[in-house]
BAZA-728664 format. One record per residue (C-alpha): residue number from 1; residue in one letter; x, y, z. Coordinates in Angstrom, 1 decimal. Layout:
<lumbas>
NUM A X Y Z
...
</lumbas>
This chain:
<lumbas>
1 X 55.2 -89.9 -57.9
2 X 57.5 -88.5 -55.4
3 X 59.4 -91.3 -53.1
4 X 58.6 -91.5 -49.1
5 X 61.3 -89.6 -46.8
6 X 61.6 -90.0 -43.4
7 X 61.5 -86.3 -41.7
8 X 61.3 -84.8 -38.0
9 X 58.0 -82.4 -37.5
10 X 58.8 -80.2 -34.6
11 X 55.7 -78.5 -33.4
12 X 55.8 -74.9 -31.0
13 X 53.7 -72.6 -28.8
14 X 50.3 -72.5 -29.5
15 X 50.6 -75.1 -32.6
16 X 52.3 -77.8 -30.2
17 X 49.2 -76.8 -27.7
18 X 46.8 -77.6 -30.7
19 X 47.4 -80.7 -31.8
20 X 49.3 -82.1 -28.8
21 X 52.6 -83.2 -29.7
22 X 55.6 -81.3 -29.6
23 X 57.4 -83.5 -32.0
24 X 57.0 -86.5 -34.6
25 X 58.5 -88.9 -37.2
26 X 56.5 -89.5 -40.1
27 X 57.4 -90.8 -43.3
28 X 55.7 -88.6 -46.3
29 X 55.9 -87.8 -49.9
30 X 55.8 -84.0 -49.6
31 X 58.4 -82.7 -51.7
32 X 58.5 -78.9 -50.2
33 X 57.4 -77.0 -47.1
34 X 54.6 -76.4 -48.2
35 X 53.5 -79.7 -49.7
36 X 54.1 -81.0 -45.9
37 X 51.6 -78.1 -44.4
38 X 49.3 -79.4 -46.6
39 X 49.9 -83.3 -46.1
40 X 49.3 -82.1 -42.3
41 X 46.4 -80.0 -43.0
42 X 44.7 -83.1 -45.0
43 X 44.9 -85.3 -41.8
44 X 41.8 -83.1 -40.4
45 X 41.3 -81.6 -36.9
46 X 43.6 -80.7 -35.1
47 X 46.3 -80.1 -37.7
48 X 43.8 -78.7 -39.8
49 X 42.8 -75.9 -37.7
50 X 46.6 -75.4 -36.2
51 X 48.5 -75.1 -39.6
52 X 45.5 -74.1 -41.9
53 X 46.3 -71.8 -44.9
54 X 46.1 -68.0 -44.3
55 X 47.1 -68.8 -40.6
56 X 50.4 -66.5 -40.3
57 X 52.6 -69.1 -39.7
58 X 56.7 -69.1 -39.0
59 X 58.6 -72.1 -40.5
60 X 62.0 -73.6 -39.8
61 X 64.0 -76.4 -42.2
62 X 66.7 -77.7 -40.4
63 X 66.7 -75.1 -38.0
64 X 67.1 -72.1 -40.6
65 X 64.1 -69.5 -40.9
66 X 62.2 -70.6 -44.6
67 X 59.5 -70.7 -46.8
68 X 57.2 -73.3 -47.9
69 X 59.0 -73.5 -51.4
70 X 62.1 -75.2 -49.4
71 X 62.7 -78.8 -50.6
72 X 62.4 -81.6 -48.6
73 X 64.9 -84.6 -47.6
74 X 65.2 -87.3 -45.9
75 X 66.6 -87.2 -42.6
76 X 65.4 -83.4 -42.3
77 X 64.2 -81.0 -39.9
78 X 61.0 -78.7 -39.9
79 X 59.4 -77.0 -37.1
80 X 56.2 -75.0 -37.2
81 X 55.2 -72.3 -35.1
82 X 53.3 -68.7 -34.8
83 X 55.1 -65.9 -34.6
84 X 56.5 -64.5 -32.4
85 X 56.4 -60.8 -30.6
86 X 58.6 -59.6 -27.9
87 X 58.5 -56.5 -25.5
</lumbas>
């Protein structure tokens, strides 16, 4: 069993529109990206529907460009949010 962290979930765009916060502390277990996607996707609508698998979906740990195999720690940063396109 992995033990809780305390981490800052920084939502943008159209994500942020979605489930109506653009940021929140919540104390987890997730131990990777990823595992936190899908801690977020288990809490149901809207987070479900915002951050569901096969979304494309950009991610940021500590405010460096990642993966969801990036591990976790307390204290940490990550932001969600689509990608983006410029013109």
């Amino acid at each position: 069993m992995n033990q809780a962290i305390k981490i800052t979930v920084k939502y943008f765009a159209s994500i942020r529109e979605a489930i109506g916060v653009s940021t929140e502390a919540i104390t987890c277990e997730a131990n990777t990206v990823g595992a936190l996607r899908e801690m977020l996707i288990a809490n149901g609508a809207p987070y479900a529907a915002a951050l569901a698998q096969g979304k494309s979906i950009r991610m940021a740990y500590n405010q460096v460009m990642c993966d969801e195999s990036v591990s976790l720690e307390s204290g940490c940063e990550v932001a969600f949010f689509p990608p983006v396109t410029g013109g």
